[in-house]
N, CA, C and O atoms as CSV, one atom per row, in Angstrom:
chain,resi,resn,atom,element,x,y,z
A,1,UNK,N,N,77.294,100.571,100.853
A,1,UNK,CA,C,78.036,99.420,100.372
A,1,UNK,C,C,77.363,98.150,100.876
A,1,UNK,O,O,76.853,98.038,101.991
A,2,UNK,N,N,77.417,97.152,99.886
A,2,UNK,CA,C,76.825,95.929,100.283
A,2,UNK,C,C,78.255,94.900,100.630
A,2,UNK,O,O,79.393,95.003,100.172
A,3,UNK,N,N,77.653,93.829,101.682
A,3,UNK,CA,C,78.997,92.782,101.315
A,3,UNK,C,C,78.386,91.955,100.625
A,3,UNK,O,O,77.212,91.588,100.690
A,4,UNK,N,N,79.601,91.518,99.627
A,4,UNK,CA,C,79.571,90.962,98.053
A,4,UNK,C,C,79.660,89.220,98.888
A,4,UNK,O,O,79.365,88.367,98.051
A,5,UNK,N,N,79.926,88.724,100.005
A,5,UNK,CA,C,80.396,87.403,99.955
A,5,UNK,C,C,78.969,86.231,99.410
A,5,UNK,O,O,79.105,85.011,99.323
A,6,UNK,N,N,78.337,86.604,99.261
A,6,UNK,CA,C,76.997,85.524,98.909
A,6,UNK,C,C,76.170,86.934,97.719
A,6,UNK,O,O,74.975,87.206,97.833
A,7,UNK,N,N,76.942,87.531,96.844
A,7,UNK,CA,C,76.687,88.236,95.702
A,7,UNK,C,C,76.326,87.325,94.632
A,7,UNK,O,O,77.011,86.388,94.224
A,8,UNK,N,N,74.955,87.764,94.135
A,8,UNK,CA,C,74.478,86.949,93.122
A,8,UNK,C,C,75.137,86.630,92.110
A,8,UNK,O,O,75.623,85.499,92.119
A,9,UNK,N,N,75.334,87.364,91.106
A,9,UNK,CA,C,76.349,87.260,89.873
A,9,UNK,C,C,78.050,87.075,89.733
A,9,UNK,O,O,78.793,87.943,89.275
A,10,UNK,N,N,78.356,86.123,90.091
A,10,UNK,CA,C,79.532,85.894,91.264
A,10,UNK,C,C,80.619,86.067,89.599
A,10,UNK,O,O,81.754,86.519,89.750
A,11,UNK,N,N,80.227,85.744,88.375
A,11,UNK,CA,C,81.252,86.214,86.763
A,11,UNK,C,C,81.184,87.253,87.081
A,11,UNK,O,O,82.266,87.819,87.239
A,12,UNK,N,N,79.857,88.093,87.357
A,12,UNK,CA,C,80.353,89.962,87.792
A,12,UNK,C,C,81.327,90.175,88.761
A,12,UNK,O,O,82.358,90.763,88.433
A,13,UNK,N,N,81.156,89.770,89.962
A,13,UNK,CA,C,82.110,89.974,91.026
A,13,UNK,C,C,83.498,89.112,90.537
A,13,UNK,O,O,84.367,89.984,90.533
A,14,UNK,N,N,83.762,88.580,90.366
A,14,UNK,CA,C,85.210,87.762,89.846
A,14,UNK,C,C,85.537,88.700,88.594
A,14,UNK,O,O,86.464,89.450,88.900
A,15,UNK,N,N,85.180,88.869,87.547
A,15,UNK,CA,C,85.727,89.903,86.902
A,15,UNK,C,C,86.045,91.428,87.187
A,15,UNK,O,O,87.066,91.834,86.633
A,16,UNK,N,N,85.486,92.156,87.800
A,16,UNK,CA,C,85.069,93.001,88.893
A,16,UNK,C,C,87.046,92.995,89.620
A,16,UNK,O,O,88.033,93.602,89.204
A,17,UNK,N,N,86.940,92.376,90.373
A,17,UNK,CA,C,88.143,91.697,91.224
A,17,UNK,C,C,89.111,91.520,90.633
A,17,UNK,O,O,90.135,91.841,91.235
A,18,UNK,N,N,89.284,90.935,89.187
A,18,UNK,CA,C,90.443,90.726,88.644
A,18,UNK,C,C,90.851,91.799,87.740
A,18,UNK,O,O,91.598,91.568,86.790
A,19,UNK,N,N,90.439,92.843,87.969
A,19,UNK,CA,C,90.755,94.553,87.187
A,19,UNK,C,C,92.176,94.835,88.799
A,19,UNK,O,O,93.090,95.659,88.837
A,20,UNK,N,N,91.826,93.897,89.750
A,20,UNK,CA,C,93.020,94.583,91.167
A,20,UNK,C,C,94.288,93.348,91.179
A,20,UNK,O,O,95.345,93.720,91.690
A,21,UNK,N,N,94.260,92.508,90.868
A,21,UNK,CA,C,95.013,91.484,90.799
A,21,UNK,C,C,95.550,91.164,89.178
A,21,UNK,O,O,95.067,91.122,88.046
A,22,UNK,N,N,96.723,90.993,89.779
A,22,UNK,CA,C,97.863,90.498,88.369
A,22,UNK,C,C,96.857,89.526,87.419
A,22,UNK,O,O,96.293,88.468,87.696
A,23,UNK,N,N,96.875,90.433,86.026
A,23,UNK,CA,C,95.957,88.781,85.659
A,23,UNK,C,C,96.322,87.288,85.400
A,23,UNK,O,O,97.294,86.931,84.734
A,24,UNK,N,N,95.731,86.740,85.800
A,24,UNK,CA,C,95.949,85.385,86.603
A,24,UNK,C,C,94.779,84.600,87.182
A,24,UNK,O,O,94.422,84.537,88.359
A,25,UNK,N,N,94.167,83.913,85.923
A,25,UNK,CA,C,92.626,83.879,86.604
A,25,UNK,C,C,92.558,82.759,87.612
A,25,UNK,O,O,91.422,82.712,88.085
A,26,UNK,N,N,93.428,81.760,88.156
A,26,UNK,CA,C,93.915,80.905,89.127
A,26,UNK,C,C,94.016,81.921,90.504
A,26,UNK,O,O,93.308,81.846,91.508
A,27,UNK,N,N,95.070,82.851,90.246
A,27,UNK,CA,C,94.662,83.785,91.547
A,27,UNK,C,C,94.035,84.207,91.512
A,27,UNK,O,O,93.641,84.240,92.678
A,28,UNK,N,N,93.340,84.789,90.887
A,28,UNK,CA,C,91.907,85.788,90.971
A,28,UNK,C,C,90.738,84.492,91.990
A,28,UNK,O,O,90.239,84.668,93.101
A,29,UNK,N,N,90.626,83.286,91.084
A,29,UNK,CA,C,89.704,82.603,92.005
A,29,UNK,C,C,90.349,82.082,93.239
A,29,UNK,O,O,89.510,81.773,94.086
A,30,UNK,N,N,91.408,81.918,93.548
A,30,UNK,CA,C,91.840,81.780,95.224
A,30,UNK,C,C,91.617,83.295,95.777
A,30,UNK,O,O,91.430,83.397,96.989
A,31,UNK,N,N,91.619,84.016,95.297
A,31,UNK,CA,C,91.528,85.694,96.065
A,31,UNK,C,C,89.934,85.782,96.384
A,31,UNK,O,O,89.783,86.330,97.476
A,32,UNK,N,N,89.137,85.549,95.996
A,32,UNK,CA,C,87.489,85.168,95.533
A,32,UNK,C,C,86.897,83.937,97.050
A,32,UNK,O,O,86.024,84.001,97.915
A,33,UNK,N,N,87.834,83.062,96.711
A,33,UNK,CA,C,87.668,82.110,97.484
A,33,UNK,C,C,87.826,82.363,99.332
A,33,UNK,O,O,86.987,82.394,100.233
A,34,UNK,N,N,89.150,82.493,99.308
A,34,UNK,CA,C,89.417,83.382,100.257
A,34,UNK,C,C,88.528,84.628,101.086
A,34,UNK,O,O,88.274,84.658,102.290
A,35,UNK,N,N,88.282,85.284,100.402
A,35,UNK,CA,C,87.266,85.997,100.751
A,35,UNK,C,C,85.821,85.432,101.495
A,35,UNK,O,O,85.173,85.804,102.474
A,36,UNK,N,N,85.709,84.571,100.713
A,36,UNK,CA,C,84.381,83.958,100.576
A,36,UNK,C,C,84.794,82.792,102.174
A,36,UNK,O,O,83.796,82.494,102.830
A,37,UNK,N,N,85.727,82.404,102.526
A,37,UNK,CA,C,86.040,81.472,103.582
A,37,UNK,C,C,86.671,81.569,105.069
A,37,UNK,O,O,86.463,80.825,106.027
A,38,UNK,N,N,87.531,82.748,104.972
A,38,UNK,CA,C,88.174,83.382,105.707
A,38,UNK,C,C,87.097,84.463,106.266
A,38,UNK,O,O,86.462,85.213,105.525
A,39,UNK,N,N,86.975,84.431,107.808
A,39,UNK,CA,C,86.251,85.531,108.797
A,39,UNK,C,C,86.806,86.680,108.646
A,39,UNK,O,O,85.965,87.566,108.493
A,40,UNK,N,N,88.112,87.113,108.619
A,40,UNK,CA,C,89.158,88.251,108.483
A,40,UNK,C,C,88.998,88.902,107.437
A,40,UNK,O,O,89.268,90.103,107.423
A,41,UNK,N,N,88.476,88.192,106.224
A,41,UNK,CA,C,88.652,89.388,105.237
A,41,UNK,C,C,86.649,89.572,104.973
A,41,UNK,O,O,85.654,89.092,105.516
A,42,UNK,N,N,86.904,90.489,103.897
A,42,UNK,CA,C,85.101,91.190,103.844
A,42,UNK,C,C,85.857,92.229,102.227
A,42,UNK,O,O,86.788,93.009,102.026
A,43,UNK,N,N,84.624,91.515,101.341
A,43,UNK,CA,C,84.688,91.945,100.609
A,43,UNK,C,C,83.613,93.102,100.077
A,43,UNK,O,O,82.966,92.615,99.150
A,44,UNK,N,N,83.294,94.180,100.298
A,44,UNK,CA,C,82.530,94.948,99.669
A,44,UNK,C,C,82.199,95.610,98.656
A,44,UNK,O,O,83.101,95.874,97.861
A,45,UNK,N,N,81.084,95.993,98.420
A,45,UNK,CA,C,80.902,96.647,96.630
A,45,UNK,C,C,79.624,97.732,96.909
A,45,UNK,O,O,78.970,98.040,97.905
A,46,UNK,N,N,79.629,98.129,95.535
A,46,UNK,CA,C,78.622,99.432,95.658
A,46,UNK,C,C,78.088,99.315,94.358
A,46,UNK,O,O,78.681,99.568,93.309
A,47,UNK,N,N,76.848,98.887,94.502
A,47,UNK,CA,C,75.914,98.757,93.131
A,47,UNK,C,C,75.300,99.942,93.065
A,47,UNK,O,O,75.029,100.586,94.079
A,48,UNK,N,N,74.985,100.399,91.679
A,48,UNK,CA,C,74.581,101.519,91.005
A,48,UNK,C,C,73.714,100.888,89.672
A,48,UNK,O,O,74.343,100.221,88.850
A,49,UNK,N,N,72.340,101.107,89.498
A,49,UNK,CA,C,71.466,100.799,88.647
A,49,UNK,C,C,71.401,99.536,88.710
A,49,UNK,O,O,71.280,99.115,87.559
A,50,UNK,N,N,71.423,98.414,89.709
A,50,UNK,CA,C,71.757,97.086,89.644
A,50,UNK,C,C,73.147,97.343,89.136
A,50,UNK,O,O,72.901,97.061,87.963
A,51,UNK,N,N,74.258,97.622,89.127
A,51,UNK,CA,C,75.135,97.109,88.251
A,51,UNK,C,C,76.137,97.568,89.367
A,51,UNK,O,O,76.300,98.710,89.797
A,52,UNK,N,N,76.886,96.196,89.802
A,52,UNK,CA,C,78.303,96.627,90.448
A,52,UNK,C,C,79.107,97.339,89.364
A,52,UNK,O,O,79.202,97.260,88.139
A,53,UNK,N,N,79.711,98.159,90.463
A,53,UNK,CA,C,80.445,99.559,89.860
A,53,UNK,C,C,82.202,99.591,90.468
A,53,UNK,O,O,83.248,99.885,89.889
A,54,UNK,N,N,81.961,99.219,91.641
A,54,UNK,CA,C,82.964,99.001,92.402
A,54,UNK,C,C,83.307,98.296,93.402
A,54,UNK,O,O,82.237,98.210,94.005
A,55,UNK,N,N,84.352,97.510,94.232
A,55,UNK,CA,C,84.724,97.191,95.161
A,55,UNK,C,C,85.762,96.986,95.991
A,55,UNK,O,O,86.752,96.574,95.386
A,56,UNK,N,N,85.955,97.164,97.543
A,56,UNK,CA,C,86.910,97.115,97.852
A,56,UNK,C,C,87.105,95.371,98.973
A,56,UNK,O,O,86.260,94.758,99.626
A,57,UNK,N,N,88.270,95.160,98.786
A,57,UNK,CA,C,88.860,93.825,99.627
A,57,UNK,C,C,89.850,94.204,100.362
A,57,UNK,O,O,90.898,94.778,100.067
A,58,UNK,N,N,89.126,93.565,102.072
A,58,UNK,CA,C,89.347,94.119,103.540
A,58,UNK,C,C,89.844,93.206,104.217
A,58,UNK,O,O,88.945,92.387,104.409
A,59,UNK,N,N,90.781,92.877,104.695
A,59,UNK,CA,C,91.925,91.908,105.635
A,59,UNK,C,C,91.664,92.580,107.031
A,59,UNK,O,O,92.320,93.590,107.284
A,60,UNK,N,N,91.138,92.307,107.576
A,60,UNK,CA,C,91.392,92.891,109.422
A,60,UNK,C,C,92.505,92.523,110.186
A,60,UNK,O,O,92.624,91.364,110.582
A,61,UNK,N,N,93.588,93.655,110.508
A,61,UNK,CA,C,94.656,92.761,110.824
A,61,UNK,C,C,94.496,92.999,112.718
A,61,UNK,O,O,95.163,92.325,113.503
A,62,UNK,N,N,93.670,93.884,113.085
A,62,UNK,CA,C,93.439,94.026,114.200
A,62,UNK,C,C,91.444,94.753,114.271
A,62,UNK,O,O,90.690,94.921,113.312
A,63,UNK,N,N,91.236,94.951,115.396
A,63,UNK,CA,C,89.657,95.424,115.239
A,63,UNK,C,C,89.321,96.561,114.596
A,63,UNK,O,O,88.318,96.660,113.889
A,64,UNK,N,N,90.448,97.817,114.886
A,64,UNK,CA,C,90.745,98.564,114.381
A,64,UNK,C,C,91.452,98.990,113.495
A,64,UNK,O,O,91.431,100.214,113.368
A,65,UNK,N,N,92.117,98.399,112.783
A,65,UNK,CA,C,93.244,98.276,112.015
A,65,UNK,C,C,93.321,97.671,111.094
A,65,UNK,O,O,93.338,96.460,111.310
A,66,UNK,N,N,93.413,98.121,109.555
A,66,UNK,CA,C,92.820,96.915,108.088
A,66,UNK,C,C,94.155,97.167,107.408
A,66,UNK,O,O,95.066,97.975,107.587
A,67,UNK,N,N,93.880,95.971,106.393
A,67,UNK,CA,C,94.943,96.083,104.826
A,67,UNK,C,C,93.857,96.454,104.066
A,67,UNK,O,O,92.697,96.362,104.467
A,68,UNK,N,N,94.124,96.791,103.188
A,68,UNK,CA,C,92.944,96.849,101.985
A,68,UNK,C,C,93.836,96.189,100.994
A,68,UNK,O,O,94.953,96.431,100.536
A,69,UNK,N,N,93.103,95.439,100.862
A,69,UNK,CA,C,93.694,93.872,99.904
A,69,UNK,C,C,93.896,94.119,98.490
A,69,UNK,O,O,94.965,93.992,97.892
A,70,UNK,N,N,92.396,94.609,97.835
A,70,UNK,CA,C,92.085,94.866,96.766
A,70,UNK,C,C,90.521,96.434,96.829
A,70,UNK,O,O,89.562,96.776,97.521
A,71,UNK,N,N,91.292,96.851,95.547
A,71,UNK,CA,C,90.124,97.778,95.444
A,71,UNK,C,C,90.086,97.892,93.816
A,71,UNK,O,O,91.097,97.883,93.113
A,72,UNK,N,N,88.528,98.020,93.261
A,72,UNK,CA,C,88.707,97.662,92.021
A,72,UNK,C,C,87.447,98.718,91.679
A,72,UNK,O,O,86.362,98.802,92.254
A,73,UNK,N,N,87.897,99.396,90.687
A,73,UNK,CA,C,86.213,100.201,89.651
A,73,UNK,C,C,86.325,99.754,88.272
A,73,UNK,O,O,87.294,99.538,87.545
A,74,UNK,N,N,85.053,99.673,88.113
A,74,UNK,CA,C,84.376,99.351,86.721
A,74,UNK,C,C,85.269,100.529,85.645
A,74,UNK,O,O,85.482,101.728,85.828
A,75,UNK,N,N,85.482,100.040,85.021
A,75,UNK,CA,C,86.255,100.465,83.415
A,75,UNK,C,C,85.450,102.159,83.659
A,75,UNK,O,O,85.885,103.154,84.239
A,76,UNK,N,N,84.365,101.961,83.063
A,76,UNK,CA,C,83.315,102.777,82.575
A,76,UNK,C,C,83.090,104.159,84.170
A,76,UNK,O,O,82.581,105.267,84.002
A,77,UNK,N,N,83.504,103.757,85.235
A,77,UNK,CA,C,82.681,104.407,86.287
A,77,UNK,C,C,84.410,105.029,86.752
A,77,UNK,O,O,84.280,105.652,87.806
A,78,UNK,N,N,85.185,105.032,86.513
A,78,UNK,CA,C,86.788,105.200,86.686
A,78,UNK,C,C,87.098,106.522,86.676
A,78,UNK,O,O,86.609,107.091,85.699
A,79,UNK,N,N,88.075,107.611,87.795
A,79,UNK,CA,C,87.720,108.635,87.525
A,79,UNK,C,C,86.972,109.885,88.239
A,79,UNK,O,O,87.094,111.109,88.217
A,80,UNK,N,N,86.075,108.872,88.928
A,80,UNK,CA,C,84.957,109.857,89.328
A,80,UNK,C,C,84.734,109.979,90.825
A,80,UNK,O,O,83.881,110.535,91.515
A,81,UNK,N,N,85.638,109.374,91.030
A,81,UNK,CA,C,86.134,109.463,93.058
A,81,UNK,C,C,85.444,108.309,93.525
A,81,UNK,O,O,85.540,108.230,94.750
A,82,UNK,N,N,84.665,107.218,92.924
A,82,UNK,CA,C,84.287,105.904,93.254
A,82,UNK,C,C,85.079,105.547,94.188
A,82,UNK,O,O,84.680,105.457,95.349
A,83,UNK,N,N,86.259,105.302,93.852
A,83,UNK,CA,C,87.702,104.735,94.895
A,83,UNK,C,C,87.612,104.979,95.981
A,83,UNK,O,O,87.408,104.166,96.883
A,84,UNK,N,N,87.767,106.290,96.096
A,84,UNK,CA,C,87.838,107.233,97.232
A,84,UNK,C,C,87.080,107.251,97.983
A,84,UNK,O,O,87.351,106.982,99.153
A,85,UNK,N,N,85.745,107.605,97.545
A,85,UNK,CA,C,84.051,107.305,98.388
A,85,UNK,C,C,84.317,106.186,99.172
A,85,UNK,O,O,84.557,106.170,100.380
A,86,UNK,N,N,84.251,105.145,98.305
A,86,UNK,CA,C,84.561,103.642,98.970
A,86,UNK,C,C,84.981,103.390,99.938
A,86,UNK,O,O,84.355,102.794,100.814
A,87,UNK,N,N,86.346,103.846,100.044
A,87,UNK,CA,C,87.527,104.448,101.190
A,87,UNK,C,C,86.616,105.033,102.108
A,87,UNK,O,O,86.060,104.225,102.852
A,88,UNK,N,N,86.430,105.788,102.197
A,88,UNK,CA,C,86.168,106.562,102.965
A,88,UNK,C,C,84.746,106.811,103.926
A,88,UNK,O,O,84.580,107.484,104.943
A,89,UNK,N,N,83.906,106.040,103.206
A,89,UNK,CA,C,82.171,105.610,103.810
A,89,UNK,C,C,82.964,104.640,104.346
A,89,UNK,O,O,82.949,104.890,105.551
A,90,UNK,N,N,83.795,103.473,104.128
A,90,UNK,CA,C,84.393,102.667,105.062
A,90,UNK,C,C,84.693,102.696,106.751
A,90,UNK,O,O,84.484,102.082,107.797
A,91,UNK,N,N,85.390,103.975,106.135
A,91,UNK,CA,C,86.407,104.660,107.551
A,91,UNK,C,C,85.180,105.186,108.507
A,91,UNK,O,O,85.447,105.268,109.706
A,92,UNK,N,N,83.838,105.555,108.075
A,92,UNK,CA,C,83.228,106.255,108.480
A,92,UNK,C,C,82.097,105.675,109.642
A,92,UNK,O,O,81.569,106.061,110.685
A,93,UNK,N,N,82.097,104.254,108.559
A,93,UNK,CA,C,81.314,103.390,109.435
A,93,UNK,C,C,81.497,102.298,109.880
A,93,UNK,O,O,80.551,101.547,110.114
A,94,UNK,N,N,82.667,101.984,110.082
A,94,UNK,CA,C,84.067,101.271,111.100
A,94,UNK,C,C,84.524,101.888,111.691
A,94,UNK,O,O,84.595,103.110,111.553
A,95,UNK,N,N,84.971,101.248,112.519
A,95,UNK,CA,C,85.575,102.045,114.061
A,95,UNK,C,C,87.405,102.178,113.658
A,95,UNK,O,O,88.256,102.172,114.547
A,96,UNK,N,N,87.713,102.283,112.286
A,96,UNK,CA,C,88.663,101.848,111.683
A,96,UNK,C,C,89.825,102.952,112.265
A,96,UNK,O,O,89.144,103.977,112.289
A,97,UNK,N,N,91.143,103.334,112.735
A,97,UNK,CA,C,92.040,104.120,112.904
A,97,UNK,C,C,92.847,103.957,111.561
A,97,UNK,O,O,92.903,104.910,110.785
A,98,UNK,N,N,93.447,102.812,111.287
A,98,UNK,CA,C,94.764,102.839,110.508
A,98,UNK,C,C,94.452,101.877,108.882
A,98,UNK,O,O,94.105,100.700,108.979
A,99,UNK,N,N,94.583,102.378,107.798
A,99,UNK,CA,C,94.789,101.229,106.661
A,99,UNK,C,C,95.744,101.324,106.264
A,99,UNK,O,O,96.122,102.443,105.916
A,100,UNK,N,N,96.535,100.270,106.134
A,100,UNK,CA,C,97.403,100.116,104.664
A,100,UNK,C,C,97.565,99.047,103.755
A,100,UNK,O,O,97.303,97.844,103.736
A,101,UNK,N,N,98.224,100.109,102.802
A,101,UNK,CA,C,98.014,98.916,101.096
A,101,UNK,C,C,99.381,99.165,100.569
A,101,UNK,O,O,100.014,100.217,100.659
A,102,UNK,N,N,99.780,97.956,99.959
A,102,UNK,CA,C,100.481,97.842,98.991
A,102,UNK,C,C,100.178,98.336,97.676
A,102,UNK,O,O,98.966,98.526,97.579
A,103,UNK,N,N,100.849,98.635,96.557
A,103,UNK,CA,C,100.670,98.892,95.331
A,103,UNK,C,C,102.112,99.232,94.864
A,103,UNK,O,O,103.136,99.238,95.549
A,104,UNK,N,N,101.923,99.589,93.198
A,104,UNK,CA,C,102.621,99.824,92.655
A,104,UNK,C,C,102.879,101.094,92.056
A,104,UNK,O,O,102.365,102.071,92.601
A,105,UNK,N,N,103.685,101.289,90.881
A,105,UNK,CA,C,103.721,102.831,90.263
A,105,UNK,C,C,102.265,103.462,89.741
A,105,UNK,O,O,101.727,104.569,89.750
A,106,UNK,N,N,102.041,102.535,89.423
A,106,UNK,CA,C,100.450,102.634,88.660
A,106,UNK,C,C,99.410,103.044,89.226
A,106,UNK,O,O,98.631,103.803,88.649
A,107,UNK,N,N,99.169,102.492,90.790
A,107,UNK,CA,C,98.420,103.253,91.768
A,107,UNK,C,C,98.462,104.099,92.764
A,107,UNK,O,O,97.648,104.417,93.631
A,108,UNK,N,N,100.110,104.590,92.376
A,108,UNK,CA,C,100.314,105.195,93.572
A,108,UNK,C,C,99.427,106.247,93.968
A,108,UNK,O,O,98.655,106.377,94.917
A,109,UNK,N,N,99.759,107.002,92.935
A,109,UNK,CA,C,99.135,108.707,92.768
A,109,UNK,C,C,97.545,108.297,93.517
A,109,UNK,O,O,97.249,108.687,94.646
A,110,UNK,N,N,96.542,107.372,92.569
A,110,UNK,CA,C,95.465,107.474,93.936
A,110,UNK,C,C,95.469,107.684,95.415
A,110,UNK,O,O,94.932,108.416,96.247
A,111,UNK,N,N,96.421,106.591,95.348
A,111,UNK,CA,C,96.433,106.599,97.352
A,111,UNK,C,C,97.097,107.888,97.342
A,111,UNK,O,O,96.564,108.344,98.354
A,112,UNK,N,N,97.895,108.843,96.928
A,112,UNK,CA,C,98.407,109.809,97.209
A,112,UNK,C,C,97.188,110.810,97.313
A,112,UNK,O,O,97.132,111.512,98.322
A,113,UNK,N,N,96.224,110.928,96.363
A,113,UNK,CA,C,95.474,112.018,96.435
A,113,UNK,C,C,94.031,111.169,97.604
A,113,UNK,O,O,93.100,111.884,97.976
A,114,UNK,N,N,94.062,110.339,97.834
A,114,UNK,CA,C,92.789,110.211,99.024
A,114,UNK,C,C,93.162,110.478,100.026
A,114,UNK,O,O,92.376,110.752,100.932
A,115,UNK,N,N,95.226,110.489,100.284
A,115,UNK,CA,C,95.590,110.909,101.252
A,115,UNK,C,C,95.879,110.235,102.151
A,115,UNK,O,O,95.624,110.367,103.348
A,116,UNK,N,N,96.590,109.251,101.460
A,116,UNK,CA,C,97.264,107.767,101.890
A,116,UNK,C,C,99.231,108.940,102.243
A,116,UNK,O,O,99.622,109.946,101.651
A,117,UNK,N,N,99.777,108.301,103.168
A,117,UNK,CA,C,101.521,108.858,103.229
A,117,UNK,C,C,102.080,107.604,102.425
A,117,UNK,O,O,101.588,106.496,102.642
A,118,UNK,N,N,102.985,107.750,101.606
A,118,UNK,CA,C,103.703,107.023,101.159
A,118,UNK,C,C,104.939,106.612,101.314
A,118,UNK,O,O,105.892,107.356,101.546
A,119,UNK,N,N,104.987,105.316,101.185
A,119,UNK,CA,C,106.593,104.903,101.401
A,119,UNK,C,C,106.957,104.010,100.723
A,119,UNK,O,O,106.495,102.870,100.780
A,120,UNK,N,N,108.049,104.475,99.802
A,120,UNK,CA,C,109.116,103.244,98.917
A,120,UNK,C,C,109.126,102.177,99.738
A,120,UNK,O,O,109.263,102.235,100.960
A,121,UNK,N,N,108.976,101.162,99.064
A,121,UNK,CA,C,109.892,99.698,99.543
A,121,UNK,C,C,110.522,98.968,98.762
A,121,UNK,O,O,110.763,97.761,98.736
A,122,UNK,N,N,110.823,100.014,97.977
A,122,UNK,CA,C,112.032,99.425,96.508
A,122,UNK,C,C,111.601,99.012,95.856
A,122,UNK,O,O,110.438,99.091,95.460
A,123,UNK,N,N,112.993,98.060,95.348
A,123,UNK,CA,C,112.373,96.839,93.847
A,123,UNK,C,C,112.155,95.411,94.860
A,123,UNK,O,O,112.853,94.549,95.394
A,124,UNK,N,N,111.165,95.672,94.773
A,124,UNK,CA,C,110.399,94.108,95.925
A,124,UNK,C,C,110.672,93.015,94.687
A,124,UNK,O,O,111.445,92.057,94.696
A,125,UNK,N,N,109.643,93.545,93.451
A,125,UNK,CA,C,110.380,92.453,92.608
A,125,UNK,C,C,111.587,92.886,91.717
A,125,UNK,O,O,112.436,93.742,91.965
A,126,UNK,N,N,111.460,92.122,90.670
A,126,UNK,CA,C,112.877,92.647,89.585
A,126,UNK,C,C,112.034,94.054,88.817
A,126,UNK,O,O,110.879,94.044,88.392
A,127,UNK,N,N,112.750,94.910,88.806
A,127,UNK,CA,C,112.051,96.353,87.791
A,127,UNK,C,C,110.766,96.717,88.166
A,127,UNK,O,O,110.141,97.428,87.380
A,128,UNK,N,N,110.126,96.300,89.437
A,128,UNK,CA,C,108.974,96.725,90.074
A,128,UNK,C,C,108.979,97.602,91.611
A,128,UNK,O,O,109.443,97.133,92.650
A,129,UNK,N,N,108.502,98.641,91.509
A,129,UNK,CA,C,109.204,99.422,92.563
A,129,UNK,C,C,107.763,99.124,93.542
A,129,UNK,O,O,106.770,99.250,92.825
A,130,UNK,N,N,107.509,98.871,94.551
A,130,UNK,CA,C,106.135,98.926,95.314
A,130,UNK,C,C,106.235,99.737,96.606
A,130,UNK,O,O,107.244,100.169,97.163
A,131,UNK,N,N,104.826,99.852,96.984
A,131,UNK,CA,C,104.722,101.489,97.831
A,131,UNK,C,C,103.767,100.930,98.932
A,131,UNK,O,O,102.783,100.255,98.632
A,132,UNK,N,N,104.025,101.173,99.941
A,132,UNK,CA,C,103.898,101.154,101.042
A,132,UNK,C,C,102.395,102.474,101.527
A,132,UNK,O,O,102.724,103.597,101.907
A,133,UNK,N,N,101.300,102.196,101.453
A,133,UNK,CA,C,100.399,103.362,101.837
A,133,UNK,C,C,99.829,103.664,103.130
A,133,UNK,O,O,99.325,102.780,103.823
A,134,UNK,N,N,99.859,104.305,103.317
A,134,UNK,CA,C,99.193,104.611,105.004
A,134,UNK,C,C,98.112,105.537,105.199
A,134,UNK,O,O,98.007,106.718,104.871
A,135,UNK,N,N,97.382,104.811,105.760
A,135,UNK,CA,C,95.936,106.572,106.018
A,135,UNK,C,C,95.398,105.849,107.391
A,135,UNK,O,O,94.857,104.756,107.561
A,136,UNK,N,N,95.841,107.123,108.502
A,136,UNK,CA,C,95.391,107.048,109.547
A,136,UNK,C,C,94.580,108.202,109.847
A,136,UNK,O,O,94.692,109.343,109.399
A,137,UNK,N,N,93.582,107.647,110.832
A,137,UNK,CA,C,92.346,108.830,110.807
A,137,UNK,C,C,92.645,109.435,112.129
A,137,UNK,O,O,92.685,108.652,113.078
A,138,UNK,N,N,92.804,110.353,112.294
A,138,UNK,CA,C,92.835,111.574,113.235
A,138,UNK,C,C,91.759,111.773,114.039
A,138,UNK,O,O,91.734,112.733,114.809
């Protein structure tokens, strides 16, 4: 994985990014920005043939201890355990113990099968149920 914060094709990486965020291209570029300004977060990606494929967005909430902000795969590359890899070369080469992420119905089942524990936290918004993920490394 490379870090994306001084990534050349920055329309690739911003579109890229806004496949994980509500679309909203105002937040998408404060989420971008952020990244890009803030020491705490680290945005990474994984190019394949020149072509970003995927990436994940990293909040440090302690040295050991992350949110994963955003995680996003290419349309085309979706599927194929990209996500997961990502995840997990992470964990491997960070001194990382604990992540968690927010999401919704839509993503749960991933974090379920990389082997995230899950936990309801209701209707956070109106008719939106969001999930609470956890993966601690043993």
């Amino acid at each position: 994985m490379i870090n994306l914060k001084e990534y050349k094709d920055q329309k690739e990486l911003i579109s890229l990014l806004s496949e994980s965020i509500y679309p909203n291209e105002e937040l998408v570029l404060q989420e971008y920005e952020h990244y890009r300004n803030d020491k705490s977060r680290i945005l990474l990606g994984k190019i394949e043939n020149g072509e970003l494929v995927g990436l994940i967005g990293i909040v440090y909430q302690t040295e050991n201890e992350i949110e994963l902000k955003h995680i996003a795969i290419k349309f085309s590359k979706r599927k194929q355990g990209l996500g997961k890899k990502l995840i997990k070369e992470f964990m491997q080469e960070n001194p990382i113990r604990r992540i968690e992420a927010e999401t919704d119905m839509d993503a749960v089942d991933f974090y379920r099968k990389v082997g995230f524990q899950i936990i309801s936290l209701g209707e956070k918004y109106p008719g939106v149920e969001r999930f609470k993920c956890i993966l601690t490394k043993s």
